[in-house]
Every structure is written in C-alpha cells, then in structure tokens.
Z-matrix of the N, CA and C atoms (Angstrom, degrees):
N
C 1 1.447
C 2 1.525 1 111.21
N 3 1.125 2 107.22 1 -43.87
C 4 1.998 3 109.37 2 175.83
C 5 1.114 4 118.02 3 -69.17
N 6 1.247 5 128.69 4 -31.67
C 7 1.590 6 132.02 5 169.02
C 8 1.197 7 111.60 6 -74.30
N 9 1.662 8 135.40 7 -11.21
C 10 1.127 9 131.34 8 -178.52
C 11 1.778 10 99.60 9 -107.51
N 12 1.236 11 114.02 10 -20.35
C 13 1.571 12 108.58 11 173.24
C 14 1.353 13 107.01 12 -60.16
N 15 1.882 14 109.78 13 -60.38
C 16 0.925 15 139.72 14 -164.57
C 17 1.987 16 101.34 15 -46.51
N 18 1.064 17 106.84 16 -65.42
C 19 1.529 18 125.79 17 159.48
C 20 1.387 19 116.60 18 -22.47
N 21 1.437 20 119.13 19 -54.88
C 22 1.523 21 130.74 20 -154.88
C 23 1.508 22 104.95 21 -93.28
N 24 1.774 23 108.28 22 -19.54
C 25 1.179 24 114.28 23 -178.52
C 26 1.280 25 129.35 24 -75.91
N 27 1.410 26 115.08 25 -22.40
C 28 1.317 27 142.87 26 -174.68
C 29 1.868 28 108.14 27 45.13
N 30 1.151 29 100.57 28 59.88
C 31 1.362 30 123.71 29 -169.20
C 32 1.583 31 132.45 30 52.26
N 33 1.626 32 94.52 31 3.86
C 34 1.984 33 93.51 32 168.37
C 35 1.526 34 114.85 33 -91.94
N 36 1.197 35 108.73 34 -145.71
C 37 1.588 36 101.59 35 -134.51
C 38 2.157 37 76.35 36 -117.58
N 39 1.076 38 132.65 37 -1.70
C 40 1.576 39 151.42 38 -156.60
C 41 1.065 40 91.94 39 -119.89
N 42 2.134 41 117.50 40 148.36
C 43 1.238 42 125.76 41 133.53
C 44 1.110 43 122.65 42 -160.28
N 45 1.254 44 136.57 43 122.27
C 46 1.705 45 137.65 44 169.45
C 47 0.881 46 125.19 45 -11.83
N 48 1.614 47 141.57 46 134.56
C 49 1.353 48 134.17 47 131.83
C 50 1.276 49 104.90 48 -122.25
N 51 1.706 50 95.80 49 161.41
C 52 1.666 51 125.28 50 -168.36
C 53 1.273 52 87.84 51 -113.92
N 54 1.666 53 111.20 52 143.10
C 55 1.288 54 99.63 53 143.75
C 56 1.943 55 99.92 54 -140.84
N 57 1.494 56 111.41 55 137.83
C 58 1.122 57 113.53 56 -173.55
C 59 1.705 58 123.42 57 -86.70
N 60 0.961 59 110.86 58 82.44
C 61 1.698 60 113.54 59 176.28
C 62 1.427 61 121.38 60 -26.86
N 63 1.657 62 129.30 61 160.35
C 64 1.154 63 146.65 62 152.86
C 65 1.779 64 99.19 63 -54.26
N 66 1.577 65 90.31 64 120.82
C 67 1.673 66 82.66 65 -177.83
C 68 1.798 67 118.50 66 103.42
N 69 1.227 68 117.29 67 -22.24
C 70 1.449 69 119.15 68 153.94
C 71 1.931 70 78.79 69 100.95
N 72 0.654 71 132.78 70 27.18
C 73 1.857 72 131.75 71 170.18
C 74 1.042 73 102.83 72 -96.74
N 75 1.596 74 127.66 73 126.41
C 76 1.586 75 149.47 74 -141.82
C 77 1.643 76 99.14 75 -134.51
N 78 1.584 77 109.98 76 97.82
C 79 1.115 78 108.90 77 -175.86
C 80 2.080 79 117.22 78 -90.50
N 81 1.136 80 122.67 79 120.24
C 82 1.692 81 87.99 80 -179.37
C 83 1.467 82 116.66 81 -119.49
N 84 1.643 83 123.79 82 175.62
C 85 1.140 84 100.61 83 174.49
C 86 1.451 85 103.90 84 -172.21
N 87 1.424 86 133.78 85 -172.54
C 88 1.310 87 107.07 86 -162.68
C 89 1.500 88 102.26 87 -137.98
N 90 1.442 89 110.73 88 148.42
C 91 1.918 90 108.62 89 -169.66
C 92 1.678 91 99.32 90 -110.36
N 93 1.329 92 104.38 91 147.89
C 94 1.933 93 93.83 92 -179.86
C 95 1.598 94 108.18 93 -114.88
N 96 1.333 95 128.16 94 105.78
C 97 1.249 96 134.00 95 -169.23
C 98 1.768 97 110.44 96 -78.71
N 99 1.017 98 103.30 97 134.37
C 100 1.846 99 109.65 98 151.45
C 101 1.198 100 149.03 99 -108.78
N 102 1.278 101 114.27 100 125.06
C 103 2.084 102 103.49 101 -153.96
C 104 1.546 103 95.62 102 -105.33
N 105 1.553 104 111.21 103 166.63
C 106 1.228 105 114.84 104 175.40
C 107 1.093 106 100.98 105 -118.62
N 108 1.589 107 124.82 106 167.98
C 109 1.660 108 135.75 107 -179.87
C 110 1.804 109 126.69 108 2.89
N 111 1.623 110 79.24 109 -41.50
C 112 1.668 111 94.15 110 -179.81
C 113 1.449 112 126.40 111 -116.72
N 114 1.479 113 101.79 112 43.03
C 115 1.011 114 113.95 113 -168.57
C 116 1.813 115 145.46 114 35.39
N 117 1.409 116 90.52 115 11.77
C 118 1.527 117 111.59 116 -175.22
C 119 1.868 118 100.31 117 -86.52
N 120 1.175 119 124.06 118 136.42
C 121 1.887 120 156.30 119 -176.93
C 122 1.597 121 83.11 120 -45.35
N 123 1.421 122 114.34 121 114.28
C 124 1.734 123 112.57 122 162.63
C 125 2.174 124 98.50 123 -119.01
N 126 1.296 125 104.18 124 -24.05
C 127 1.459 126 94.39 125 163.89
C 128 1.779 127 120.52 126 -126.45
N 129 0.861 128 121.72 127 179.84
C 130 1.214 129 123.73 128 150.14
C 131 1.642 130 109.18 129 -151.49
N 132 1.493 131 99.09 130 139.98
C 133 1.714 132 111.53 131 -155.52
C 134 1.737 133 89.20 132 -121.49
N 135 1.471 134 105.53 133 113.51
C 136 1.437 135 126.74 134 148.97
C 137 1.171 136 133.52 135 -100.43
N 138 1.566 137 142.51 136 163.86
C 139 1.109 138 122.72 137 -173.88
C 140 1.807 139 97.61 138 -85.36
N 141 1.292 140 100.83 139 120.13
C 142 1.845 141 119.02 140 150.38
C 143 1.773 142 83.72 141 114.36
N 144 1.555 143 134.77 142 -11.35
C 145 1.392 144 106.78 143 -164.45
C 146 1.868 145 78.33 144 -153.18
N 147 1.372 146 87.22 145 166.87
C 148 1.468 147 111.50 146 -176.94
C 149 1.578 148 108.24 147 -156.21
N 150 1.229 149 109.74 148 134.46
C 151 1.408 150 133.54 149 -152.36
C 152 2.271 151 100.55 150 -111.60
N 153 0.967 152 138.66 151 98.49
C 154 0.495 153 166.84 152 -171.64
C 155 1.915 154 122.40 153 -71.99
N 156 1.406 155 144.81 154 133.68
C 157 1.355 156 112.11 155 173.93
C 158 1.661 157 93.19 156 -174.22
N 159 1.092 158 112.80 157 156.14
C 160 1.555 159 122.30 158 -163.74
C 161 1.381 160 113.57 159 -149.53
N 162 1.441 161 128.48 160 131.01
C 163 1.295 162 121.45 161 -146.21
C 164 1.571 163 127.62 162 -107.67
N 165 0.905 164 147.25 163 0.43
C 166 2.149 165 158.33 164 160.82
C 167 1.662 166 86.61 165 72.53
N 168 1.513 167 99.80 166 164.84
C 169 1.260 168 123.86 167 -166.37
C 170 1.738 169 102.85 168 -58.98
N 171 1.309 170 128.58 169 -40.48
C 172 1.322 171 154.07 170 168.70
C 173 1.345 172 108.07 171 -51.01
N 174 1.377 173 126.43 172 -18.99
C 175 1.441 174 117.73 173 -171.02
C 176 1.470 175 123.72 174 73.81
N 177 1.351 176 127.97 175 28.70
C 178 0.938 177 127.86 176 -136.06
C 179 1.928 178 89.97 177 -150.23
N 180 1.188 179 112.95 178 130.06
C 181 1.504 180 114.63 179 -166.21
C 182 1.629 181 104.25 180 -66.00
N 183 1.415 182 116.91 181 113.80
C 184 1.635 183 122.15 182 -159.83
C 185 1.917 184 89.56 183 -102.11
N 186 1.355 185 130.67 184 -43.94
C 187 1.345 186 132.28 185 164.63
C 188 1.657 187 140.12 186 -129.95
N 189 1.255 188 113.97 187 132.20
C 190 1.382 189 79.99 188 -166.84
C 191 1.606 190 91.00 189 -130.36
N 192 1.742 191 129.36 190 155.66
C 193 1.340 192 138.63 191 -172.46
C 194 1.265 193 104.29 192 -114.98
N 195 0.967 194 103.35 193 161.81
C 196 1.705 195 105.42 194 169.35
C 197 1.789 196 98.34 195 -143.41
N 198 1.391 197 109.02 196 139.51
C 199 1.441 198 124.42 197 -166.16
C 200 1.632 199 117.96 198 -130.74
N 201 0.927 200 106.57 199 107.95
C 202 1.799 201 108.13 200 172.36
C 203 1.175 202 98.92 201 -106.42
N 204 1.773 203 92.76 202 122.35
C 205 1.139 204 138.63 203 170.31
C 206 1.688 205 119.18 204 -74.52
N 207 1.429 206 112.06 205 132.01
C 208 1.508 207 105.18 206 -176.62
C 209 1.574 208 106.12 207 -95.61
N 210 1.303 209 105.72 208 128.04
C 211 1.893 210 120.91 209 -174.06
C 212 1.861 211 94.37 210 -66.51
C-alpha cells in the first residue's frame, strides 16, 4: 500500500483515491501524506482516520497505528 501511495503521489505531499461503486459510480477523493527526513510515508491523512507507521533500522515498517479522528 505505501509504495503504491508513494507511487500515486508523484513525490508531493497529496494522492487520489478511486473507489468504484455497485453500479459502475466512481467515487474520488484525496489522502494527505507525511514524510520524514527521508522522505519515506510516516502518516497518511483521511477524512475521520489517520494511518500512522514507523520505520526499524532496515527501513522497513517496524509499527504501524491507525487513529480515528473526531470530526
């Protein structure tokens, strides 16, 4: 999933999602990511939840949270 954010982002801080409905209805909308020093995804910001992730000596996602946010 982070390599495909990371991907979709084309290196800004924004990125699209689709989601395709019952019925061929094309919903879209947009997620706001945050990188740290090394430019690697430490959040991802949806509306009502935020996705969270922290990285091990390896670079390699060692924890990740998930947070609902109150509107």
């Amino acid at each position: 999933f982070l390599l495909i954010a990371d991907y979709l982002s084309d290196n800004s801080n924004q990125v699209k999602t689709y989601v395709m409905r019952a019925g061929g209805s094309l919903d879209m909308g947009q997620l706001t990511l945050r990188r740290d020093s090394q430019n690697r995804i430490i959040e991802i910001v949806a509306e009502g939840i935020t996705a969270r992730f922290e990285y091990g000596p390896d670079n390699l996602v060692s924890e990740f949270q998930l947070v609902k946010r109150k509107n």
